[in-house]
C-alpha positions in Angstrom: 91.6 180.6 72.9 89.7 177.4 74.1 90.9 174.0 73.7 88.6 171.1 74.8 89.8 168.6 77.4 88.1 165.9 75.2 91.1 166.7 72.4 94.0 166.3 74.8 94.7 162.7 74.3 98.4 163.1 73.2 100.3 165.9 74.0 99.5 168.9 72.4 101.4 172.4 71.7 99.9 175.8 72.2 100.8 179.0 71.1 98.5 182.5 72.2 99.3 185.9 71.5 97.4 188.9 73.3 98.9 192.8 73.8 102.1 191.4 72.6 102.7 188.8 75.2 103.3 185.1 74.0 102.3 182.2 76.1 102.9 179.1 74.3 103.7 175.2 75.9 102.5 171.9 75.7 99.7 170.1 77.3 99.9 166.9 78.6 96.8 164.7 79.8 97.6 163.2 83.6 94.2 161.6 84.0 90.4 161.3 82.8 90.4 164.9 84.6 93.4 166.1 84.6 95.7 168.3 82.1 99.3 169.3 83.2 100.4 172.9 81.0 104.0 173.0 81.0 104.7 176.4 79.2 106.4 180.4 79.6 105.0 183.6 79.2 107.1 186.3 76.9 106.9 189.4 75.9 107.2 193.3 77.4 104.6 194.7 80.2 103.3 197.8 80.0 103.3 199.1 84.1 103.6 201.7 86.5 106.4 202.3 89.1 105.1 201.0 92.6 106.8 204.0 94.0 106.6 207.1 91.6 103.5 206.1 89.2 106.2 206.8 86.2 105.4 204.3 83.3 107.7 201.2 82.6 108.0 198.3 81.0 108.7 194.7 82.1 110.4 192.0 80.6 108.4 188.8 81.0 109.7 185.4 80.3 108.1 183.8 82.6 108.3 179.4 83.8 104.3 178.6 84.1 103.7 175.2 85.4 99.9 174.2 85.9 97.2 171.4 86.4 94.1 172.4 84.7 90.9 170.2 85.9 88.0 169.1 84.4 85.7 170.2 86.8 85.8 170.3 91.0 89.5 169.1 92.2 90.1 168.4 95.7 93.5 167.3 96.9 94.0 163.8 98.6 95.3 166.0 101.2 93.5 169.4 100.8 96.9 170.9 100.0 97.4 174.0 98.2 98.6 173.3 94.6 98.7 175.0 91.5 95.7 173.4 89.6 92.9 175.8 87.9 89.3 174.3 87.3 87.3 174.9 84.5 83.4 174.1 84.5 82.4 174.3 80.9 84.4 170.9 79.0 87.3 173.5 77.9 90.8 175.2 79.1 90.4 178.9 78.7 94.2 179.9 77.7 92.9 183.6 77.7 91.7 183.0 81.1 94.6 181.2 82.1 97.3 184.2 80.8 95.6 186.9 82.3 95.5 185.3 85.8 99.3 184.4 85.7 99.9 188.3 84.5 97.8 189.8 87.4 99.6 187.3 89.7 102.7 188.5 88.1 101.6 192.6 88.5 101.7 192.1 92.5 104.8 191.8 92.9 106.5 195.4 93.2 108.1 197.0 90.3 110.4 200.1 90.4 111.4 202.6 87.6 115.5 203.4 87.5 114.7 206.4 89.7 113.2 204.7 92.5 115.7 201.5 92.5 117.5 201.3 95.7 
């Protein structure tokens, strides 16, 4: 699901479903550039135990707080920060959900077997 920076003038709600996980939020625009995406991710993850390789599931409701940017951003300060850049006039919510998931996937995850 695309949505244009050109139609973010007021702050507008999202909702995107894909392999049963929900992200759905608001965007807001900041500046000429700039798009803030104030949202959480739901749903169950399908996923392997880190330890054993035995499937499981995770329970996702996950607090995603972005910048999205019309093009190259640089920070005043060259800080990190959490802002994604897109290069073709649109936010890529697709895009956007499966990066926060694989972020989300490196983390390590045990089955009840492995648990400490």
């Amino acid at each position: 699901m695309k949505i244009s920076f050109n139609k973010i003038s007021s702050p507008t709600s999202f909702k995107f479903e894909n392999d049963g996980l929900i992200f759905e939020g608001e965007l807001k625009r900041k500046s000429d550039k700039l798009v803030a995406c104030e949202g959480v991710i739901r749903g169950v993850l399908a996923h392997n135990c880190d330890k054993c390789g035995a499937d499981i599931e995770l329970n996702l409701n996950e607090r995603v707080d972005l910048t999205f940017s019309d093009g190259v951003w640089e920070d005043d300060e060259n800080a990190l920060s959490d802002t994604i850049e897109f290069f073709d006039g649109a936010i890529d919510l697709g895009e956007v959900l499966n990066g926060e998931i694989e972020a989300f996937k490196s983390d390590y995850f045990y089955c009840e077997k492995c648990k400490f």
